[in-house]
N, C-alpha and C positions, 0 to 999 in steps of 0.2 A: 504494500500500500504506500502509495506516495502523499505526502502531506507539504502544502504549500502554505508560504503566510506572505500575505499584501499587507499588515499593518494593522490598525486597527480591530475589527473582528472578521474580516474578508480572509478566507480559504477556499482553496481548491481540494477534494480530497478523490485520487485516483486509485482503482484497482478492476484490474482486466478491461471490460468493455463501461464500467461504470467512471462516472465523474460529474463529480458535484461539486458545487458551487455554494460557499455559506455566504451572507450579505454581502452581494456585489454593488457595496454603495458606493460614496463619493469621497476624496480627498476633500479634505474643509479646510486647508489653507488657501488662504485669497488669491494666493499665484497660484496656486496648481489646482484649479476646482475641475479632476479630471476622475475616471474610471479608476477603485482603489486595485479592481481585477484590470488590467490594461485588454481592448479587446483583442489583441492579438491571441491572449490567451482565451477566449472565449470559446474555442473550438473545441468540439467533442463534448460539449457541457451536454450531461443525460439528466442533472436532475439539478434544481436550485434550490435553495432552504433562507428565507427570510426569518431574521430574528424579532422584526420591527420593523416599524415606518421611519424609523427617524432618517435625515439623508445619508450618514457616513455609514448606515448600511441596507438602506434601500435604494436608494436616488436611481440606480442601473439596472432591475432589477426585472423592469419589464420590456426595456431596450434588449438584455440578453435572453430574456423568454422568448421576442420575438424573433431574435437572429438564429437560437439553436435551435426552437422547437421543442426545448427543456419539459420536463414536468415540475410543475412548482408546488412546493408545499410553504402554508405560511398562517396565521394565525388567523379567524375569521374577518375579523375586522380590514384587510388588506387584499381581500379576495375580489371586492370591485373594480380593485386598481387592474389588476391582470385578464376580468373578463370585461371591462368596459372597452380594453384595447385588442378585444379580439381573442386572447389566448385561454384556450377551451382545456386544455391537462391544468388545471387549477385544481389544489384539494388542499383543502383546510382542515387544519389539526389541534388540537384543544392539550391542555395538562391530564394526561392519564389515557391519551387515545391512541392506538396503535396505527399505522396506514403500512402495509405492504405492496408494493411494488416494483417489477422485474428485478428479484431476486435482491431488494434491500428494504430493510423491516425501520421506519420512525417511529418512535414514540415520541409525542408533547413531554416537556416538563414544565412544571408552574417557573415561575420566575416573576420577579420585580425589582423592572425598574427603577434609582434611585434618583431625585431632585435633581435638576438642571438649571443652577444659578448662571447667566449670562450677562454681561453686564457691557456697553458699547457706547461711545464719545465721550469718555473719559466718567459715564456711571448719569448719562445724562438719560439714557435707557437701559430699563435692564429689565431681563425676562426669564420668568422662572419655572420651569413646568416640571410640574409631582403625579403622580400618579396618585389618581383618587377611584372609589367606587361610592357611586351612591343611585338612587329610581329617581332625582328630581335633580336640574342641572337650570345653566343659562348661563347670564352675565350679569357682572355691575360694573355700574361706569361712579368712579370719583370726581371730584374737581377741589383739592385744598382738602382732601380728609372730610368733606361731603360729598352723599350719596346724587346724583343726579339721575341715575338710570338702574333699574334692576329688571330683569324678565328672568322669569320660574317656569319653568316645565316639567312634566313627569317624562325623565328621558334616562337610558340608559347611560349614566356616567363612566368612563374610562380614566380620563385623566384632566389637570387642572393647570392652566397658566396663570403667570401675573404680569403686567405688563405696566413699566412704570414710566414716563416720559417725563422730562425737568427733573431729574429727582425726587419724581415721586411727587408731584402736582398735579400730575393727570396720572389716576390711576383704572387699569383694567384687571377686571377679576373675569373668566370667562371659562365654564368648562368643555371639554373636549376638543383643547387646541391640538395640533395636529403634532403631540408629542407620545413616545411610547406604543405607539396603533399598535394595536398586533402581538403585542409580547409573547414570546414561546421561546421555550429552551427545546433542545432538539438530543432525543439519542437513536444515536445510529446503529445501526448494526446491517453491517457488510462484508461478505466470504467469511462468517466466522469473526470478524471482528466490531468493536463497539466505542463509537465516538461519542462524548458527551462536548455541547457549544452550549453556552449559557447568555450570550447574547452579554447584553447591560445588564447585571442583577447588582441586586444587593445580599447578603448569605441568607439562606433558606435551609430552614432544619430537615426540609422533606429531601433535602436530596443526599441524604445518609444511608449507605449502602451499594448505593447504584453500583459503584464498582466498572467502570466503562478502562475499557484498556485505555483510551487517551481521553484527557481533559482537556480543554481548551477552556481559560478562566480567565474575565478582567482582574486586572490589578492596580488600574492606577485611580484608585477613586478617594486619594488623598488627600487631595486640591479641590476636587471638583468629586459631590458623593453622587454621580450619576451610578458611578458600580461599586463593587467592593475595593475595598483596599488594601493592603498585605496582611495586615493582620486579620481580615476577616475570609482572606482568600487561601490563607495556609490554615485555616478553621476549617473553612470545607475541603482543602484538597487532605485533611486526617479522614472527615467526617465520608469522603466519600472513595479514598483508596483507591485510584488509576494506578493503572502501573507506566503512566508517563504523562505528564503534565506538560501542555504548552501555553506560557502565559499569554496576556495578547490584552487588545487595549489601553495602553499605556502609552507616556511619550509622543503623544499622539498632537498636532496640530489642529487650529480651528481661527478664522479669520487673517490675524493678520502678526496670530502666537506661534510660533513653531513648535511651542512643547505646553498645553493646557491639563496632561497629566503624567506632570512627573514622577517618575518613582524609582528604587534601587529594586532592578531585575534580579542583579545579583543575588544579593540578599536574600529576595525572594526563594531564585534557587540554591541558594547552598542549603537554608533553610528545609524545600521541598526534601532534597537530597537528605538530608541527616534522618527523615524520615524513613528513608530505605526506599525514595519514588525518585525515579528520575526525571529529569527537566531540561527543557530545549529552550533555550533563547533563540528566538528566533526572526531577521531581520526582513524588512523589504525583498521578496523574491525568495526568500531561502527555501529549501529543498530536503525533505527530510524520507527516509522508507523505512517503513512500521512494521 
């Protein structure tokens, strides 16, 4: 089995006639707002796996449905983006659900998403989206720390922004911004072997046991708690026992920052390692066989 990493949470994972694609989002730095899978490599892609809607791992996702002809699987919420453009192998997968197909077996895993503080002209906007659930949703609009606008509906909630302009003189409160869609962790199992992606999380007690030959786990959610971060990432890679961990998410770029989640890889793996599990640093392009 070959294992690729583009950065971010984008992989390629190949074996015989199979090859899959994990969120073939977007570069989020300002100079390079390009494909994090470059289409060159887009070739031979049999199947795609969406963690979420956010752009650094969806933005590409239906551009490469349409050129390979892929079968997508991806969380319900994210399922109109692929048949509204045409592409009919769409199948959506839930925490706990199995899908089988030409000889490789998905399971959902639950997963969440953590807060996404943004902040842009120097904190004169800033925008925050969390992941919420609730049956009644809408907006409010502020002006000065008064309410000027609220609308209430009975709607299925996913998730919540906040949106603050002047510092927060105009403020927007508004749910189901277009943060999180779709959430799903993803395990794999292919010729015998079992990949676990976790997308953006933050640590989850349920996913204790699973046991997948490779993990693929955020770590840099140091700076910024959209995922876990080391200490809560070598929590779950005891709780959940791979016999190879590839970190990923980290270091990672967005507007006009070259590095929005820093973190010591190192660390992480010497750490993984003393456990008795091995660990791949792994950079832009790198190449690994499982």
């Amino acid at each position: 089995m070959e294992i690729q990493h583009f950065t971010y949470n984008a992989f390629t994972i190949a074996e015989g006639n199979t090859r899959i694609a994990i969120d073939p989002g977007q570069n989020l730095w300002m100079f390079k707002k390009k494909s994090l899978i470059p289409e060159s490599e887009w070739h031979n892609v049999t199947h795609i796996m969406v963690t979420h809607g956010d752009p650094d791992h969806f933005k590409y996702a239906v551009a490469m449905a349409k050129e390979t002809k892929a079968a997508v699987v991806c969380g319900d919420r994210l399922m109109e983006d692929f048949t509204s453009a045409g592409i009919t192998s769409t199948h959506t997968i839930s925490a706990g659900q199995t899908l089988s197909m030409n000889g490789l077996t998905v399971s959902g895993v639950k997963v969440k998403h953590g807060p996404l503080p943004v902040k842009m002209l120097g904190g004169l906007i800033s925008i925050t989206g969390q992941v919420r659930e609730s049956d009644t949703g809408g907006q409010e609009v502020y002006l000065a720390g008064f309410q000027v606008q609220k609308i209430q509906n009975p709607m299925e909630v996913y998730s919540h922004g906040t949106v603050k302009l002047l510092g927060g003189l105009i403020r927007l409160e508004k749910d189901n911004m277009d943060f999180a869609r779709g959430s799903i962790g993803y395990l794999i199992e292919i010729h015998g072997k079992t990949l676990l992606n976790l997308g953006d999380s933050l640590f989850l007690e349920e996913w204790a046991g699973l046991s997948p030959d490779v993990l693929m786990i955020p770590i840099g959610g140091g700076s910024l708690p959209n995922t876990m971060n080391i200490t809560d990432a070598l929590k779950a890679v005891s709780q959940i026992s791979p016999k190879l961990v590839i970190p990923c998410h980290y270091n990672v770029p967005y507007g006009s920052r070259r590095n929005v989640n820093p973190t010591d890889e190192m660390h992480f793996r010497n750490e993984v390692v003393n456990m008795g599990i091995d660990c791949n640093i792994m950079a832009y392009g790198d190449k690994i066989n499982f």
